[in-house]
C-alpha angles and dihedrals in degrees: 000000000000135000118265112254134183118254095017114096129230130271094206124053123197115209123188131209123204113227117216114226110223121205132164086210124080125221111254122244095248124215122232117211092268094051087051108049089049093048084056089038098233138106127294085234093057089053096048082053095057091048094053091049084046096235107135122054112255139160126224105221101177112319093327136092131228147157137248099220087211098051077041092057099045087034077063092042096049083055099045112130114235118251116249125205 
């Protein structure tokens, strides 16, 4: 096996295949805090208080913050106040 040299190509080529990834699941359209908070109709500072007590279900992707709608949904059903008579 030889030196790499300018000019000269190389006897050996590298291809790459790309594999596809096959689920039977769809990514979710994930909420930003803004979305959130006007979907629940209350402030992004509100929201940005919940995620820092830690009291509404939320994922990290990267440095940014966003919501599952249907951990969001159950999230709402789990706080739901009881109806009284």
């Amino acid at each position: 096996m030889g030196c790499w040299q300018p000019g000269r190509s190389s006897q050996t080529t590298t291809t790459t295949t790309e594999h596809a990834v096959t689920t039977t699941e769809t990514v979710p359209h994930l909420l930003t805090i803004d979305q959130l908070a006007e979907q629940l109709g209350i402030t992004t500072r509100h929201v940005r208080r919940l995620i820092a007590e830690r009291r509404v279900p939320y994922l990290k992707v990267g440095r940014f913050v966003r919501f599952d709608p249907a951990e969001i949904a159950g999230w709402l059903d789990q706080h739901r106040a009881a109806r009284l008579r």
